[in-house]
C-alpha positions as CSV (number, residue, x, y, z in Angstrom):
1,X,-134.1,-142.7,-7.7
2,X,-135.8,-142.3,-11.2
3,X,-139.2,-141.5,-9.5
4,X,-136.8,-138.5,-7.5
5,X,-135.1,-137.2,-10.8
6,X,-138.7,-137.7,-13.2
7,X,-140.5,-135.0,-10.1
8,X,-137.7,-132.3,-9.5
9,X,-137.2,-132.3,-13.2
10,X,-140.9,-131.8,-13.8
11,X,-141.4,-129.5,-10.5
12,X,-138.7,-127.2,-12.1
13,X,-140.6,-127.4,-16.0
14,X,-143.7,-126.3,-14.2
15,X,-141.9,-123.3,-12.2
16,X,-140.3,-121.8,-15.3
17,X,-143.8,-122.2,-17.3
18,X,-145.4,-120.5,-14.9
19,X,-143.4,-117.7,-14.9
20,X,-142.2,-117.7,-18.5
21,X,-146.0,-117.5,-19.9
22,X,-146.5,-114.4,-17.3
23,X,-143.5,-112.5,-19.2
24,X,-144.4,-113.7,-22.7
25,X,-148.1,-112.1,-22.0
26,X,-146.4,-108.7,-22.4
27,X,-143.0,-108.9,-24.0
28,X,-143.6,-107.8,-26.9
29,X,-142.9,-103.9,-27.5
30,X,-141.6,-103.8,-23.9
31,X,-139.2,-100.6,-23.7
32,X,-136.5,-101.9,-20.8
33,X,-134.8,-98.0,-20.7
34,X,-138.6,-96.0,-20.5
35,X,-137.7,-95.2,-16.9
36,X,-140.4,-97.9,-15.2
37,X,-139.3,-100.6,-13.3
38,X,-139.4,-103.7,-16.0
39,X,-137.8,-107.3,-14.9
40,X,-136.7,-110.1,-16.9
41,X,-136.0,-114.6,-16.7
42,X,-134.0,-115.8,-18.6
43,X,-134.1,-119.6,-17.5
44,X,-131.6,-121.7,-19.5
45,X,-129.3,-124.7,-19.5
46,X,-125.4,-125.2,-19.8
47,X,-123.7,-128.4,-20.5
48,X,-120.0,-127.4,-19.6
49,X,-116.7,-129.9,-19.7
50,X,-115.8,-129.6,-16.1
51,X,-111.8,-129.7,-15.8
52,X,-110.3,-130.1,-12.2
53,X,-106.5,-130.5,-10.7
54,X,-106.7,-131.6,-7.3
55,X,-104.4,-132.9,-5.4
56,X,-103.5,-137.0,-4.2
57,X,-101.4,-138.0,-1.2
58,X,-99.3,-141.1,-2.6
59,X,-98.2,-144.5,-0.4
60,X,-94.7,-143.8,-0.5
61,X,-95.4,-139.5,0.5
62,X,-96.1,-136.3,-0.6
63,X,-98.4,-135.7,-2.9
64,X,-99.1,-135.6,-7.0
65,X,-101.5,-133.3,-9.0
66,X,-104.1,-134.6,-11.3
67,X,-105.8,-132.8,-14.0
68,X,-109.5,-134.0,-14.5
69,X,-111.8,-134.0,-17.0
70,X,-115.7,-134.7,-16.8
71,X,-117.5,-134.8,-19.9
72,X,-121.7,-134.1,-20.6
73,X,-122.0,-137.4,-22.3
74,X,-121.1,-138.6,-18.2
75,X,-122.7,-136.5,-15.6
76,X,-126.2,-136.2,-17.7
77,X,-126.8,-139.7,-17.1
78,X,-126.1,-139.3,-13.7
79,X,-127.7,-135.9,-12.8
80,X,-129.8,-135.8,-9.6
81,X,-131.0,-132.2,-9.8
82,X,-129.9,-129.0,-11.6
83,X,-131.3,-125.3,-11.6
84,X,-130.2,-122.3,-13.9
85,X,-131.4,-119.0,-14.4
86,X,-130.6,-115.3,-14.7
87,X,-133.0,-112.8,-13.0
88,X,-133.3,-108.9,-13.8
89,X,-134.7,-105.7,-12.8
90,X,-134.2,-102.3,-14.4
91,X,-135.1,-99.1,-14.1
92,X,-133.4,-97.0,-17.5
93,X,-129.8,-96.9,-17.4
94,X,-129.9,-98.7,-13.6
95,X,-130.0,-102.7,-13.5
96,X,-129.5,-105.0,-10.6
97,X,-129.2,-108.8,-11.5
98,X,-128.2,-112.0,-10.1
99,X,-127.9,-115.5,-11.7
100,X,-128.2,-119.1,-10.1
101,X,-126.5,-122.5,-11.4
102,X,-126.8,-125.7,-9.2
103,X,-126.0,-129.1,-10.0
104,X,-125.8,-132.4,-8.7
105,X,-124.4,-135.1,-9.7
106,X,-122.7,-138.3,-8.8
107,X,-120.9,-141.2,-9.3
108,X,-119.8,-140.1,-13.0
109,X,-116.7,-141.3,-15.0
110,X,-114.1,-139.4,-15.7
111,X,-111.0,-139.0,-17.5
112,X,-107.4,-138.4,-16.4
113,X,-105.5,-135.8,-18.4
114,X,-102.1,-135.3,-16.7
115,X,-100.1,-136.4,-13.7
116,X,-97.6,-133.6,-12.2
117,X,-95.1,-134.4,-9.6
118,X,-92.2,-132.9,-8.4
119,X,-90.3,-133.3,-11.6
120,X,-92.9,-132.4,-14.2
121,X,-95.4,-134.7,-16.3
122,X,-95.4,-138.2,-15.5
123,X,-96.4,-141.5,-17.1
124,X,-100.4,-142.2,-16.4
125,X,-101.2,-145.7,-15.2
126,X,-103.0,-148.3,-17.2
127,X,-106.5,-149.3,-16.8
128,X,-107.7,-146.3,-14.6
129,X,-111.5,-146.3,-13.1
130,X,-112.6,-143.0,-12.0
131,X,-115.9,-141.7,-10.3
132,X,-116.1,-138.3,-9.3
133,X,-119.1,-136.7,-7.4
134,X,-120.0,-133.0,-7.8
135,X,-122.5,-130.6,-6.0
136,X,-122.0,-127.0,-7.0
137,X,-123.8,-123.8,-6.8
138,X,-122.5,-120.5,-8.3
139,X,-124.6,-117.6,-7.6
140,X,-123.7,-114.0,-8.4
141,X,-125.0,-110.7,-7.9
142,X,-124.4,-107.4,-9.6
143,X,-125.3,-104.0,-10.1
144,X,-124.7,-102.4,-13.6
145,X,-125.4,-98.9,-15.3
146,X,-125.8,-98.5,-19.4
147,X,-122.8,-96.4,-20.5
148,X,-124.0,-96.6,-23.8
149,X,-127.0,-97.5,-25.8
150,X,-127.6,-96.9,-29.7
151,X,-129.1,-98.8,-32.6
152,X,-125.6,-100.6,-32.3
153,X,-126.2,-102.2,-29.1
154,X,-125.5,-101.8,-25.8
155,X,-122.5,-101.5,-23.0
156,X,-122.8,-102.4,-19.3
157,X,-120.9,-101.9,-16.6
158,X,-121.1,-103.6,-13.6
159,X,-119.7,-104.8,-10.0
160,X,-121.0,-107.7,-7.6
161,X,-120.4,-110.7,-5.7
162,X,-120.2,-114.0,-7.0
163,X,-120.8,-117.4,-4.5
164,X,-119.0,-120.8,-4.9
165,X,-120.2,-123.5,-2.6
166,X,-118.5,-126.6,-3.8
167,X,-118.2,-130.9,-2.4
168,X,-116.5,-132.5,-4.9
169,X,-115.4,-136.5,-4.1
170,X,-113.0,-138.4,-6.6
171,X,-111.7,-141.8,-6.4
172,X,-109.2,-143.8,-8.2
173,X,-107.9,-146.8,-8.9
174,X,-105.3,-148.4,-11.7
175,X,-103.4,-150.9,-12.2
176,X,-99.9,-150.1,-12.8
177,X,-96.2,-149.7,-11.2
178,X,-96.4,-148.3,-7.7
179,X,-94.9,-144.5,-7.1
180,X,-96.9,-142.8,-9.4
181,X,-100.3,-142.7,-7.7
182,X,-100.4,-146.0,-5.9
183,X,-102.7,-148.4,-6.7
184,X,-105.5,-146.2,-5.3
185,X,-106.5,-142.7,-4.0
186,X,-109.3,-140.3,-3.6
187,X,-109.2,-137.0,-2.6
188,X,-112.7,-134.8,-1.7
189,X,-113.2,-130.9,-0.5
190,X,-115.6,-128.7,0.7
191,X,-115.1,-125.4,0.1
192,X,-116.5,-122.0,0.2
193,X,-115.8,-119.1,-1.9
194,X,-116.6,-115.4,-1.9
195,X,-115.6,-113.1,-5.5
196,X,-116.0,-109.5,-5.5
197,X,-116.2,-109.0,-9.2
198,X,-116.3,-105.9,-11.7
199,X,-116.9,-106.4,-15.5
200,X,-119.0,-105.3,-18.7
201,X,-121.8,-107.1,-20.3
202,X,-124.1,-105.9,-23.2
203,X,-125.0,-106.3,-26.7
204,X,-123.9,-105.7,-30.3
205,X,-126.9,-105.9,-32.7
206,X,-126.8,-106.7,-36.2
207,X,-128.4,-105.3,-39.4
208,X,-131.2,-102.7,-39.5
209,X,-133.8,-104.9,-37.9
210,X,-131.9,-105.7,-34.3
211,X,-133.3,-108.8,-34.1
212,X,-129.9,-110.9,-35.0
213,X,-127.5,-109.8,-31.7
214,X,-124.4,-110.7,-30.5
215,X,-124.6,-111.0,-26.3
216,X,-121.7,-110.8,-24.6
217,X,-120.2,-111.1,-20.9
218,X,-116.6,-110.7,-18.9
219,X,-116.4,-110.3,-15.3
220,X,-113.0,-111.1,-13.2
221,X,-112.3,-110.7,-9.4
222,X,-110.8,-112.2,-6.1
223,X,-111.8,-113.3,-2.8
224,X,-111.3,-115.1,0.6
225,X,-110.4,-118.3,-1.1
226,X,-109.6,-118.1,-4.7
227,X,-106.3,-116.3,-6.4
228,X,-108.7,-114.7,-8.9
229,X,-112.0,-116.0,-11.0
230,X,-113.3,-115.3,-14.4
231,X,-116.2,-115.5,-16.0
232,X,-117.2,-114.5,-19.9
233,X,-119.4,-115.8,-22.6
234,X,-120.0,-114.9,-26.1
235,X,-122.7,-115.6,-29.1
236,X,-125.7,-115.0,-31.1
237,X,-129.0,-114.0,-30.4
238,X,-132.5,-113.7,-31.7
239,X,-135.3,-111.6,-30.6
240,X,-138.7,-112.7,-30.9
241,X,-142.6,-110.8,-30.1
242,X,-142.1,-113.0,-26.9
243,X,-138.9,-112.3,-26.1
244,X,-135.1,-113.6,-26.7
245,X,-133.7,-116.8,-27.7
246,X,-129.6,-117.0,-27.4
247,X,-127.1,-119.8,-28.0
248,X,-123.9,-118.7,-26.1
249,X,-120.4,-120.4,-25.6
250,X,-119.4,-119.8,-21.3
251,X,-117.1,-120.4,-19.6
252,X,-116.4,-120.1,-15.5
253,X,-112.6,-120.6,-14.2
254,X,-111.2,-120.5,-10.6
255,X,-107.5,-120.8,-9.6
256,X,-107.3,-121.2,-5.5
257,X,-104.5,-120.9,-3.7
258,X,-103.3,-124.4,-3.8
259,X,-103.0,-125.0,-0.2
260,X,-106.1,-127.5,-0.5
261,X,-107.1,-130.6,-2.3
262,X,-109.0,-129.0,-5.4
263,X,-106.4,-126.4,-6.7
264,X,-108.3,-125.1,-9.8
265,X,-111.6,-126.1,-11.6
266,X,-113.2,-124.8,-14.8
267,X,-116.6,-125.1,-16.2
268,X,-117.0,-124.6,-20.3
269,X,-119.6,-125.7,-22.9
270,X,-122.5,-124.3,-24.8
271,X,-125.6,-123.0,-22.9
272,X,-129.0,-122.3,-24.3
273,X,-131.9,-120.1,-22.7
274,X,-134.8,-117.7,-23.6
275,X,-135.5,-114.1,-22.0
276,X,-138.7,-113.0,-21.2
277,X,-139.8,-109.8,-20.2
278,X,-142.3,-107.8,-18.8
């Protein structure tokens, strides 16, 4: 299993060398809005909390939700194989983009936050042992035009499509007085989810130079499975010869309809990356 983690990991270093030295080669004094076609990477990495509330059938019926928290500190350790990265290509004001996040991971600990029944909040059991397993990919693809552009910064707007393919497994057990959860439970899903989502994204640039930036990003929008997603981050930025480095604070949140086992889940943490263009 180590030997499996130590290649993808380095399979996936030697990808995004290979195509970040090909867009720091001509980054520098690249004009995006010249009316050519220029493109963009920016590969990164997030390190989200991931909350959940899913749903438990109990021994003595119906059913209880459970509000979930999985840390970084716990799914690092047990990572199989992740992927992130934004990909861009624009031609002046137009811009067509689309961004990738995969992860894998299993067999992590996680924490119980709340219980919910039918009459509100109820006591959590003692000595609780959770594992949850997670495999996720989020993709989303838009199409933006620059509705304004100055030494200031920059404002996008945008519509698209954003792709949810979720398994997520969790499993229980406590010792404690029966009613509440039982003694044990698990609960896992497979689920499939299709946004249609409009939003703005840009840039505010500070001092003369530009080089300090504020980047920015809010989309929101429903589909076939969720009541409505969201999607925004927010922070600082510095541009280099060879491109961008940022340091951003993201967050990703879907409320479904509650007729299945996972009812909501949210992904938020800091995420680092570099842009390089050519």
């Amino acid at each position: 299993m180590l030997r499996k983690k130590i290649l993808k990991a380095g399979l996936w270093a030697l990808v995004t060398g290979i195509l970040a030295s090909g867009g720091a080669a001509s980054a520098a004094g690249v004009d995006m809005y010249d009316g050519q076609w220029h493109y963009s990477l920016t590969p990164y990495a997030w390190f989200p909390n991931i909350y959940q509330t899913i749903q438990f059938g109990t021994p003595l019926g119906g059913s209880k939700s459970i509000d979930v928290e999985v840390k970084p500190d716990s799914y690092l350790s047990n990572l199989d194989f992740a992927l992130m990265g934004t990909f861009e290509a624009r031609k002046g004001d137009w811009a067509l983009a689309m961004d990738l996040v995969y992860n894998d991971f299993s067999g992590q600990q996680g924490k119980i936050k709340t219980v919910r029944g039918p009459g509100g909040n109820e006591s959590l059991p003692i000595d609780v042992n959770l594992n949850v397993d997670i495999q996720a990919l989020v993709w989303t693809g838009i199409g933006g035009y620059t509705v304004a552009r100055n030494s200031s910064g920059t404002l996008d707007l945008f519509g698209g499509v954003r792709y949810l393919g979720l398994e997520t497994s969790t499993d229980l057990s406590f010792s404690g007085p029966d009613g509440v959860l039982g003694r044990s439970g698990g609960a896992s899903d497979k689920i499939n989810v299709w946004d249609g989502i409009v939003g703005v994204r840009g840039a505010v640039n500070l001092g003369d130079s530009g080089d300090w930036f504020l980047p920015y990003y809010l989309d929101i929008g429903t589909g076939n499975y969720s009541n409505w997603t969201w999607q925004g981050w927010a922070g600082v930025g510095y541009r280099f010869d060879w491109g961008d480095l940022v340091l951003v604070y993201r967050n990703l949140s879907y409320s479904t309809t509650g007729d299945e086992s996972l009812e909501d889940m949210r992904m938020a943490g800091p995420a680092l990356g570099a842009t390089f263009r050519w």
